[in-house]
C-alpha positions as CSV (number, residue, x, y, z in Angstrom):
1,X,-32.4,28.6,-5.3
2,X,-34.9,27.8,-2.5
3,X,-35.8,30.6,-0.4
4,X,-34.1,29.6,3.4
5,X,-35.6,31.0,6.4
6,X,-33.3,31.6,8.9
7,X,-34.1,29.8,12.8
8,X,-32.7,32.1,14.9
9,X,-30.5,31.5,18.2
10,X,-30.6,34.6,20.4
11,X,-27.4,34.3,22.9
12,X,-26.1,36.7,25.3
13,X,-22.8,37.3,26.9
14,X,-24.0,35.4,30.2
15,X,-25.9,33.1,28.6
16,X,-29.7,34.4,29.8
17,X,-31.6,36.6,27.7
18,X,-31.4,40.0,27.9
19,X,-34.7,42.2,28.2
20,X,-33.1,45.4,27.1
21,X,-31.9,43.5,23.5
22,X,-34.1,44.3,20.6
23,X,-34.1,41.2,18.2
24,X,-33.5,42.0,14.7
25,X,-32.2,39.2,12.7
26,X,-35.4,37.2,13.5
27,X,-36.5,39.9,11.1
28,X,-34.1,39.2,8.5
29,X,-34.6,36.6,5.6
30,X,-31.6,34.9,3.9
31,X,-32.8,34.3,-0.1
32,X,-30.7,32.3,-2.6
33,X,-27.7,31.7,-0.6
34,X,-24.9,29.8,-2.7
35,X,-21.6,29.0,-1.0
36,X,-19.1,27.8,-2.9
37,X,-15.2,26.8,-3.7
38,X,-14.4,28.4,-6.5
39,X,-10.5,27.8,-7.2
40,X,-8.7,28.1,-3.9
41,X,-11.3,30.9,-2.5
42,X,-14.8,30.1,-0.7
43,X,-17.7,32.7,-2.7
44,X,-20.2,33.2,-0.4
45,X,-24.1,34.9,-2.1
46,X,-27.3,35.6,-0.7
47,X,-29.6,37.8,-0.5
48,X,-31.2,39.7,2.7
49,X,-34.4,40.4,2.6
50,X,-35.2,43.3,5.7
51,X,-38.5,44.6,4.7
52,X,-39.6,42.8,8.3
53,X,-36.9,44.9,9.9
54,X,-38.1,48.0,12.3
55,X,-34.7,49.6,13.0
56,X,-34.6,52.5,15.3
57,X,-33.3,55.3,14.4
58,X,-30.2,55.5,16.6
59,X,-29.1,51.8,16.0
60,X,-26.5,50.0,13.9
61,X,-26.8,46.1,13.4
62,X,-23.4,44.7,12.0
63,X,-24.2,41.5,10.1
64,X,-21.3,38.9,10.0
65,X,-21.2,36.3,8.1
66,X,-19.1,33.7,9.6
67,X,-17.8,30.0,8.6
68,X,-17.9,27.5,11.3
69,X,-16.2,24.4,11.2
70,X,-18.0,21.0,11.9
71,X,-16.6,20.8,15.1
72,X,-17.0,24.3,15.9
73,X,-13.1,24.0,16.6
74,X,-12.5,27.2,13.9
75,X,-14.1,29.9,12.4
76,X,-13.6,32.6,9.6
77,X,-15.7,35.6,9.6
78,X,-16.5,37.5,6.2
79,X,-16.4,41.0,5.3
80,X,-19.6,42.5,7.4
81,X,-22.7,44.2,6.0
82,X,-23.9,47.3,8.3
83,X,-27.4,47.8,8.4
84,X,-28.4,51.6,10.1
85,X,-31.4,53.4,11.2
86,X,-32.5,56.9,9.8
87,X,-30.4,59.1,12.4
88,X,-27.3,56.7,13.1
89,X,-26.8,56.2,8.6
90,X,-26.6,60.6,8.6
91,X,-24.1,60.2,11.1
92,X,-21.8,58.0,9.3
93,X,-21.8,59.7,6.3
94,X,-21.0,63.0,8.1
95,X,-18.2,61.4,9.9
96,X,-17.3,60.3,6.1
97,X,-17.5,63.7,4.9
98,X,-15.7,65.3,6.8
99,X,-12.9,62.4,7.0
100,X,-13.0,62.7,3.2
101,X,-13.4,59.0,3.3
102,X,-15.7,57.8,-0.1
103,X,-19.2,56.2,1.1
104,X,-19.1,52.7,2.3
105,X,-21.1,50.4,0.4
106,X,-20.9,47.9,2.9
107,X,-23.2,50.4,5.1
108,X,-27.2,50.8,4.2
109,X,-29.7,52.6,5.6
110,X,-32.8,50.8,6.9
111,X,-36.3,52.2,5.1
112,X,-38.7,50.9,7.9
113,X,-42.3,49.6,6.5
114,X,-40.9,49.6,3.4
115,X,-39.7,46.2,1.7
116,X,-36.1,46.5,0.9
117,X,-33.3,43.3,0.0
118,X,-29.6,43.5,0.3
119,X,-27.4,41.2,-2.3
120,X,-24.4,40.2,-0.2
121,X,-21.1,38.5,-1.5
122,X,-18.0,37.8,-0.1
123,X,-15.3,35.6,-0.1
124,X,-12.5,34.1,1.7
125,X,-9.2,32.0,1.1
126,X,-10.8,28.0,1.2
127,X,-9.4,26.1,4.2
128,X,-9.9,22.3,4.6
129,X,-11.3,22.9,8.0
130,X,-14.4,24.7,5.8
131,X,-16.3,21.3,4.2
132,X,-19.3,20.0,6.0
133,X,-19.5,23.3,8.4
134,X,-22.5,25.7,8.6
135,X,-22.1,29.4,7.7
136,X,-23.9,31.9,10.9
137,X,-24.5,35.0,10.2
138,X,-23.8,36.9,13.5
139,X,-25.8,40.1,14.3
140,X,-24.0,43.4,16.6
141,X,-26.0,46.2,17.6
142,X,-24.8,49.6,18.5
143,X,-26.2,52.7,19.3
144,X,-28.4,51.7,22.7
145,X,-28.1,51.1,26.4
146,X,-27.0,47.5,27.0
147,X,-26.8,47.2,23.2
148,X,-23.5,45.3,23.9
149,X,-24.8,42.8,26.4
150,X,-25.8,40.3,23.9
151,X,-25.3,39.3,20.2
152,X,-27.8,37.6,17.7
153,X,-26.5,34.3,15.8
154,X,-28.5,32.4,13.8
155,X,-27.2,29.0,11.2
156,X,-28.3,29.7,7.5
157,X,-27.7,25.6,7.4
158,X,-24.1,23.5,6.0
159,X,-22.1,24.0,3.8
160,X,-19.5,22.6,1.5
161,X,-20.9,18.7,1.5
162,X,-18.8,16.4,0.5
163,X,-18.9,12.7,-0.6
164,X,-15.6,10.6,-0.6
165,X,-15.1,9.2,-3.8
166,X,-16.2,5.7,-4.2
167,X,-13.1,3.5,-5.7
168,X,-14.1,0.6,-8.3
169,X,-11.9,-2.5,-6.6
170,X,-10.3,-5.0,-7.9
171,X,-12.5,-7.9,-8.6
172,X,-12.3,-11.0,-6.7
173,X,-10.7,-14.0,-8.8
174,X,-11.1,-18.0,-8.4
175,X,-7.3,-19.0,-8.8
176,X,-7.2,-21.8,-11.5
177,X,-6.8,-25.8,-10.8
178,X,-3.3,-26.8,-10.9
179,X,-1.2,-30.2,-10.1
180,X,0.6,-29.2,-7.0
181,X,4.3,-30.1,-8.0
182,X,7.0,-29.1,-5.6
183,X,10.5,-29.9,-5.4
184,X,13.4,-30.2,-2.3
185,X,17.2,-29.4,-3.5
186,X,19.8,-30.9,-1.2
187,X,24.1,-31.5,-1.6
188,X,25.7,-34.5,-1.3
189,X,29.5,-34.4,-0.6
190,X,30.8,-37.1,-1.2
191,X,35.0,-37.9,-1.2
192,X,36.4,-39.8,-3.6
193,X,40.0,-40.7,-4.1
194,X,41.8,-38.6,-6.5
195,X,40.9,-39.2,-10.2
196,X,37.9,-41.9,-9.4
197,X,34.7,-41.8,-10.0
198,X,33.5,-44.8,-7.6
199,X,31.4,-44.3,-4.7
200,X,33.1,-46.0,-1.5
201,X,30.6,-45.7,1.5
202,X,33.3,-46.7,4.2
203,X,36.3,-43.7,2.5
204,X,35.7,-40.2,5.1
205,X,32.1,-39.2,6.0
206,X,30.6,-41.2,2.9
207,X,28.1,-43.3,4.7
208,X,26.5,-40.3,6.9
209,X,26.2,-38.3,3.4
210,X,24.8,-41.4,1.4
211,X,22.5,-41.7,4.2
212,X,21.3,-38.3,4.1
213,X,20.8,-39.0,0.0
214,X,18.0,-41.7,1.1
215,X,16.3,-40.2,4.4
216,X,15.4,-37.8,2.1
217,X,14.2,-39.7,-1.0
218,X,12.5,-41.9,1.9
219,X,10.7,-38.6,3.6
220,X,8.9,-38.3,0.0
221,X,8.6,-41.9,-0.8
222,X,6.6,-42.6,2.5
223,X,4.5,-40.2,2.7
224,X,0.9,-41.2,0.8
225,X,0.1,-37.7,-0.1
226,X,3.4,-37.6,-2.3
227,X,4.2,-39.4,-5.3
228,X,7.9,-38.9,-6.8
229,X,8.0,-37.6,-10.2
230,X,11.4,-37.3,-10.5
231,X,15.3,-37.0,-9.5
232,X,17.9,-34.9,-10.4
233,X,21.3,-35.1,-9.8
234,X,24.1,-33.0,-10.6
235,X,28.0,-33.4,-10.5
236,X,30.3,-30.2,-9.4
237,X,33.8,-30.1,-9.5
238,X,37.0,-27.8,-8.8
239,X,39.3,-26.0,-11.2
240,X,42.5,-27.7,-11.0
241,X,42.2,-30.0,-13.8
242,X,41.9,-29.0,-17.4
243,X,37.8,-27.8,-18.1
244,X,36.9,-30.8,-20.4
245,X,38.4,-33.6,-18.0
246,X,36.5,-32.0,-15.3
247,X,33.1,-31.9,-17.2
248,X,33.5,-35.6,-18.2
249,X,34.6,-36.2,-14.2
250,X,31.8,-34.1,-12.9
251,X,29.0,-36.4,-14.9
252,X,30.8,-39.6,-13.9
253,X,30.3,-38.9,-10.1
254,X,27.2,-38.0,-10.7
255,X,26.0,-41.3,-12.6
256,X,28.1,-42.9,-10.1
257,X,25.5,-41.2,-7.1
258,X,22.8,-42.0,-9.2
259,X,23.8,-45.6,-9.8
260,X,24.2,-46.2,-6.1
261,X,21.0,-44.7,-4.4
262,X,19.2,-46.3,-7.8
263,X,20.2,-49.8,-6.4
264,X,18.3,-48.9,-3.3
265,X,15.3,-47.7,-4.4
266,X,14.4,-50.2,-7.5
267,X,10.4,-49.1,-7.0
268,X,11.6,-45.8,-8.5
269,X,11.0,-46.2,-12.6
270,X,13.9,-45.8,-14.8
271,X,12.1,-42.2,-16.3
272,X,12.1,-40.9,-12.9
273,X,16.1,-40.5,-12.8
274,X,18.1,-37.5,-15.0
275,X,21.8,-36.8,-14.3
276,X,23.8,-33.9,-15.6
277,X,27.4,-32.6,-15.0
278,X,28.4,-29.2,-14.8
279,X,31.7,-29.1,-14.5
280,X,33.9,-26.6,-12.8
281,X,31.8,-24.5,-10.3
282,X,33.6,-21.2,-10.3
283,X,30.9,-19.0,-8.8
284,X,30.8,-21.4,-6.1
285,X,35.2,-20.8,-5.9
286,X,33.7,-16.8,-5.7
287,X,31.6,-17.5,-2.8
288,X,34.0,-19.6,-1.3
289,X,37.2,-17.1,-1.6
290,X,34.7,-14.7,0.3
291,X,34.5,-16.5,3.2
292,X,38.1,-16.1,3.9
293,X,38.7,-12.3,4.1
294,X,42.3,-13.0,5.3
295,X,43.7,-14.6,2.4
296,X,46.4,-13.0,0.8
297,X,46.0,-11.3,-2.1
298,X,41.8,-11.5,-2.1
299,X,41.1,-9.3,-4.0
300,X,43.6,-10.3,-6.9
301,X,41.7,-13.9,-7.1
302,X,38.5,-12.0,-7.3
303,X,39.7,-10.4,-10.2
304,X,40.7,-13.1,-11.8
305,X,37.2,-14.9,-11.1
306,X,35.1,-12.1,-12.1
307,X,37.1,-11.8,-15.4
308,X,37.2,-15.6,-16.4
309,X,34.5,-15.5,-19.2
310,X,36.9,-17.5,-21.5
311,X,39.5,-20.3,-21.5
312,X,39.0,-21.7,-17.6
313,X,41.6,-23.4,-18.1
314,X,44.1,-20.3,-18.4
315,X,42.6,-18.7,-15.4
316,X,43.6,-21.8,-13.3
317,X,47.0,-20.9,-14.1
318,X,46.5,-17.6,-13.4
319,X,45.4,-18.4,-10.0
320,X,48.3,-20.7,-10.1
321,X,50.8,-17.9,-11.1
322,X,50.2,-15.9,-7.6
323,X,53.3,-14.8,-5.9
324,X,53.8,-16.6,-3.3
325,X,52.3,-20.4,-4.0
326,X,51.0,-20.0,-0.9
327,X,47.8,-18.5,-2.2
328,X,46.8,-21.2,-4.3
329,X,48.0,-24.0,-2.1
330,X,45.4,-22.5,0.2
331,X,43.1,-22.2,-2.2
332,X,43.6,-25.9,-3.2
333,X,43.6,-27.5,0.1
334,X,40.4,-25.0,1.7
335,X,38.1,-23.9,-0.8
336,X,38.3,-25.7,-3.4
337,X,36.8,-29.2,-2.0
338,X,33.4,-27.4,-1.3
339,X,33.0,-27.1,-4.5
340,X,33.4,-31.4,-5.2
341,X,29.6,-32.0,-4.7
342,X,26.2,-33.5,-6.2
343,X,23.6,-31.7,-5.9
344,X,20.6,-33.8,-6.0
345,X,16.4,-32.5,-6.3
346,X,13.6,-34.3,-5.6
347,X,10.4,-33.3,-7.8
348,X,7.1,-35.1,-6.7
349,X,3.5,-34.2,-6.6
350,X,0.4,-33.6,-3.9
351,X,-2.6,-35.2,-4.1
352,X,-5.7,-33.3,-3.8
353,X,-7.2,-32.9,-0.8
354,X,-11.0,-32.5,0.4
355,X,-12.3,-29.6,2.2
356,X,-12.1,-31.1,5.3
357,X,-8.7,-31.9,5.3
358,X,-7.5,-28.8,3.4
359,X,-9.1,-27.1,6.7
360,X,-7.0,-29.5,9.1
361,X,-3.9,-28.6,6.9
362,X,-4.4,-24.7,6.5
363,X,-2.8,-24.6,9.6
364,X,-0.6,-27.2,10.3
365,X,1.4,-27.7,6.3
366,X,-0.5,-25.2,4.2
367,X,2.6,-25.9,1.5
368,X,0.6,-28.7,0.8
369,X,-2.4,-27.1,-0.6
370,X,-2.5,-25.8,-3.7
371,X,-3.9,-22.2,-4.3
372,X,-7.5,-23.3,-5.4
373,X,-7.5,-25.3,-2.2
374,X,-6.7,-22.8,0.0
375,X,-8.9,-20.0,-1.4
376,X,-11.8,-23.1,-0.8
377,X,-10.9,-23.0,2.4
378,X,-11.1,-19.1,2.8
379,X,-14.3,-19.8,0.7
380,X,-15.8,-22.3,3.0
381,X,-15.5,-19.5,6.1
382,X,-17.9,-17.1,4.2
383,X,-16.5,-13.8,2.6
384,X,-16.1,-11.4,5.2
385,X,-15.7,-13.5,8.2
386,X,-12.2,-13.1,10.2
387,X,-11.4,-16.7,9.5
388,X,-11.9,-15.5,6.0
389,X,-9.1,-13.3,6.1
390,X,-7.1,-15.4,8.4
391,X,-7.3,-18.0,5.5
392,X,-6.4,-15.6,3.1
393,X,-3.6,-14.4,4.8
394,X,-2.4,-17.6,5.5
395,X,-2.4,-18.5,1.6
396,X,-0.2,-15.8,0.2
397,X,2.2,-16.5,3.1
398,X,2.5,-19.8,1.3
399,X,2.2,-18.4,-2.2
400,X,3.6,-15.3,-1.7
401,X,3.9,-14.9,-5.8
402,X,0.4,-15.5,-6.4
403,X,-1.3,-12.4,-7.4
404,X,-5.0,-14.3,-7.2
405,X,-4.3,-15.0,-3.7
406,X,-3.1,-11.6,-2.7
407,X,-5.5,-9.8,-4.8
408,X,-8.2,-11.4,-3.0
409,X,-6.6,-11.3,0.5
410,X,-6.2,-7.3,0.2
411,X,-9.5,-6.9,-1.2
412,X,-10.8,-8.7,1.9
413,X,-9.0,-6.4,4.3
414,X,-10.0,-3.5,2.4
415,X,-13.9,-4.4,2.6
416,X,-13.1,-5.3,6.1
417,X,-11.8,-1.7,7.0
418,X,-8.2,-2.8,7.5
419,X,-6.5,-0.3,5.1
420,X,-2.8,-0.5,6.9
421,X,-3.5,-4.6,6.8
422,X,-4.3,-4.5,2.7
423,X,-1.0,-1.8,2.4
424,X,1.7,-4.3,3.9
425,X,0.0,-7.5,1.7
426,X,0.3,-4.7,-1.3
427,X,3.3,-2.6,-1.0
428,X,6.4,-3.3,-2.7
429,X,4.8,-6.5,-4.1
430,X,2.7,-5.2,-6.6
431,X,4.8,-6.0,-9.1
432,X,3.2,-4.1,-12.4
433,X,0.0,-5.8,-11.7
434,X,-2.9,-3.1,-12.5
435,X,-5.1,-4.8,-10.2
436,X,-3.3,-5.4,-7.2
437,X,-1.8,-1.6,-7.5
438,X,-5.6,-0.4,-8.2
439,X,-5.8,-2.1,-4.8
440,X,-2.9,-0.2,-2.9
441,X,-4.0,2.9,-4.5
442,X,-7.5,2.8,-2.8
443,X,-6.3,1.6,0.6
444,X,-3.6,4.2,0.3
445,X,-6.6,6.6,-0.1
446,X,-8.5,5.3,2.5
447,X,-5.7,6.3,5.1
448,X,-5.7,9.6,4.0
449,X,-2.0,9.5,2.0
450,X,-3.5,10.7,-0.7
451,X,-0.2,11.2,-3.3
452,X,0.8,8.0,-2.6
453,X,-2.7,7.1,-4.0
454,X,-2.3,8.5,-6.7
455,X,1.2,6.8,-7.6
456,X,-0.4,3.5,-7.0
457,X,-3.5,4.6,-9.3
458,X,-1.2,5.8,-11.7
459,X,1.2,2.9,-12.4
460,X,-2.0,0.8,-12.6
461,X,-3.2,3.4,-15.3
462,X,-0.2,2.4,-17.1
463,X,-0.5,-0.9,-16.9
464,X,-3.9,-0.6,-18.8
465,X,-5.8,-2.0,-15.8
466,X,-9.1,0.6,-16.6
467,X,-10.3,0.6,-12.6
468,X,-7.0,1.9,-11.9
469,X,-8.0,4.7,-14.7
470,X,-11.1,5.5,-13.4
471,X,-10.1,6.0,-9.5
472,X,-7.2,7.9,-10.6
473,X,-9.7,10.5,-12.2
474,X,-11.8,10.8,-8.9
475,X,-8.6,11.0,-6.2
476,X,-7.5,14.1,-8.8
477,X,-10.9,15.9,-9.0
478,X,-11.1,15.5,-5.0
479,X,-8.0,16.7,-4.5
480,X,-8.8,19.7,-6.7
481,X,-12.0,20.3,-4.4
482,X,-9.8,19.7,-1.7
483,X,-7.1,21.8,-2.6
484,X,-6.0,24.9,-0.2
C-alpha cells in the first residue's frame, strides 16, 4: 500500500485557532491504511508513524479513528489509541497497578527523537451509511492548560467505493413483417317463426338487425385500406328441441343469413363466405340464468348446466322436470331466445402504409399499423427522443401481446431513466419471457427494490435467457457487499 500523508484540519471548539494548542497529529503519518468489509464488520489497518512527534512529558493525545458518512449526517468512532509523554505514561501504569488493572495495550509511550510506528486495527459492525465516506482520525490532548479548548481532525481520504453494477439489457429487436389481418365479431338476432329457417325482413325487428349485418360488411367494404378476406357466420340455438334437430336448425338459419346478405353483396367471391352451426348454446343458457338472480330454484338449474357433459337432450328434461313448471316456463319464454342468434365475423386485411402516413395514423387509428410499422415510426423519431417513447408506448397499447414492442418500449424508458415507467410496461406482463423479465429485473434494481430484482432476474435465469444469468450474479455479489 501507498504511504498516505495525512492533510491536517486543526479546529477548535469556537472555531478560531487556539495559541495555547500544541499541534500533534500534523506530526503523525498514516502508512498502509486498508479499510475494509469483511463479512458484516468494517476492518480498519494502518500504521502510525510518530517518530516526527515531540510529546511533552505531561500530555496525553487520544487518537480516534472515526467513520464519517458522505454526508457527514453519521459517524462511528473506533476503539482509540493513547499516545503519552514520558511522565503522564508512568502515571497510568501506577494508576494500573495499584487498581490491579493489566496494562493497556491501547496506551504507548512516546520515545521523542526517536523513530517509533504504531500498527493500529480495529473494527466495527458495517452499516450502509459507511460506503463512499472518509475515515478522520480525531486527535484529544490532556494533561495541559487549555488542552481542552480545541481538538485536531484530520481525513486519511474515502473509503468503501462503490460502483453500481452495470446490468446487460435486453437487446433491442426489429419486429418481423407481417400481413396485418384483423377481424370484427358481431350478433345478429334474427326471429323466425317457430320451426322455419326463412329469413322474413318485415317479422319483429328483422330489418333493423339485417341492416346492422350490412353497415357493417359496408364499414369494411368502403374503406380502401381494407380488403375482405372473409365471412363467417354461425347459427345458435336453444335447448328445447332434441340436440340433433337443433344442430341441423342452427346451420339452416345460418345458410339462410348467409344466403340473404350474399344476395346483396354479389362483389364478395364465393371463397370469401363459410357457415357453421353450433347447435344448442348451453353456456350461453349459463350466462343467461345468471342474469336473473331471482328465479326460483337458481341454483338447481345451475347444477344441472354445469353437469350436462352428456346426453343434452336428457338435461332438457331435467330442466323440464322442476317443481313447479313455472321455472322452465320462465326459462323458455326469458332466456332462452338470447340464445337464437348468428353470430357473424368479418376477417379482412390492411394495406401497408408509408411512413408518412403511418406517422398521421399513430395517433389517430394506430390499430391499423402493423408492429413493423409502428416501431418505423418510433424509428423515424431517433432512439432516445420523447417522441420515441411516446411512439413506443403508443404501439404496445395497440399490441399489448407483442413482446418486441414492449421489450423495446421498456428498454427505451430504462435508457431514458424512467425506471417506474419501464416497471408498469413490465410487470405482471412478462409472461416467462427471459428478456422482458431481464428488463423488469434491472429497472426493479434501479429503484432500489432490490429482492424484487432479483425475482425478476431469477425467473429469467430459468427461462435460459443468459443476461438474466449474468445480472442475477452481480445484484447477489452487491447485495453481499451491501449486506448489514
Amino acid at each position: 500500500m501507498k504511504k498516505i500523508l495525512i492533510p491536517v484540519l486543526f479546529l477548535c471548539a469556537g472555531g478560531q485557532w487556539a495559541a495555547a494548542q500544541t499541534a500533534y497529529l500534523e506530526k503523525v503519518e498514516v502508512q498502509r491504511r486498508d479499510v475494509a468489509k469483511e463479512g458484516r464488520r468494517v476492518v480498519v489497518e494502518m500504521d502510525l508513524d510518530i517518530s516526527e512527534m515531540d510529546m511533552k512529558k505531561q500530555h496525553s493525545l487520544q487518537l480516534v479513528p472515526t467513520i464519517v458518512s458522505g454526508d457527514r449526517s453519521q459517524e462511528q468512532a473506533l476503539e482509540p489509541l493513547v499516545v503519552n509523554g514520558k511522565i503522564r505514561h508512568k502515571a497510568m501504569r501506577r494508576d494500573d497497578a495499584l487498581a490491579g488493572r493489566d496494562e493497556d495495550t491501547t496506551r504507548i509511550r512516546r520515545r521523542n527523537r526517536k523513530e517509533q510506528a504504531v500498527h493500529y486495527e480495529a473494527s466495527v459492525p458495517f452499516k450502509r451509511w459507511m460506503i463512499e465516506g472518509g475515515l478522520e482520525l480525531r486527535g484529544y490532548v490532556t494533561g495541559c492548560a487549555q488542552c481542552d479548548e480545541g481538538d485536531e481532525n484530520a481525513n486519511t481520504g474515502p473509503i468503501l467505493p462503490f460502483t453500481p453494477p452495470v446490468y446487460a439489457l435486453s437487446p433491442k429487436e426489429t419486429p418481423a413483417e407481417e400481413v396485418k389481418r384483423r377481424a370484427v365479431t358481431k350478433v345478429a338476432r334474427l326471429q323466425f317463426r317457430q320451426d322455419a329457417d326463412r329469413i322474413v325482413p318485415s317479422f319483429k325487428n328483422n330489418r333493423q338487425e339485417l341492416d346492422s349485418v350490412q353497415a357493417s360488411i359496408d364499414a369494411v367494404k368502403d374503406d380502401v385500406n381494407l380488403t375482405i378476406t372473409g365471412i363467417y357466420i354461425t347459427g345458435y340455438a336453444s335447448p328445447e328441441a332434441p340436440f340433433d334437430y337443433n344442430i341441423r336448425l342452427s346451420e339452416r338459419r345460418a345458410n339462410a343469413l348467409k344466403e340473404y346478405v350474399e344476395r346483396q353483396n354479389v362483389d364478395i367471391p364465393d371463397t370469401a363466405w363459410h357457415v357453421s352451426g353450433h347447435g344448442e348454446d348451453w353456456e350461453g343458457l349459463r350466462a343467461e340464468v345468471l342474469k336473473h338472480p331471482r328465479l326460483l330454484h337458481q341454483d338447481k338449474v345451475l347444477d344441472i348446466i354445469d353437469h350436462c357433459t352428456g346426453n343434452r337432450d336428457r338435461c332438457e328434461e331435467q330442466l323440464k322436470a322442476i317443481d313447479p313448471s313455472d321455472v322452465y316456463q320462465r326459462l323458455l319464454n326469458e332466456m332462452y331466445g338470447p340464445l337464437r342468434r348468428n353470430e357473424y365475423r368479418i376477417e379482412y386485411n390492411i394495406r401497408s402504409f408509408s411512413l408518412e402516413e403511418s406517422r398521421r395514423l399513430l395517433r389517430e387509428r394506430p390499430d391499423m399499423l402493423s408492429a413493423a410499422e409502428l416501431q418505423r415510426v418510433a424509428d423515424s423519431y431517433g432512439q432516445g427522443t420523447p417522441e420515441y417513447r411516446e411512439a413506443l408506448q403508443i404501439a404496445v397499447d395497440a399490441y399489448p401481446q407483442n413482446t418486441v414492442l414492449r421489450n423495446n418500449a421498456a428498454l427505451a424508458c430504462i435508457e431514458a431513466g424512467e425506471y417506474q415507467e419501464a416497471i408498469r410496461l413490465l410487470e405482471g406482463k412478462s409472461d416467462g419471457e427471459g428478456k422482458l423479465l431481464n428488463l423488469l429485473g434491472i429497472a426493479y434494481a434501479h429503484e432500489g427494490q432490490e429482492e424484487a430484482a432479483v425475482r425478476a432476474f431469477r425467473e429469467g435465469h430459468q427461462a435460459g435467457y443468459a443476461p438474466a444469468t449474468g445480472n442475477l450474479q452481480k445484484i447477489e455479489e452487491m447485495m453481499e457487499y451491501l449486506a448489514e
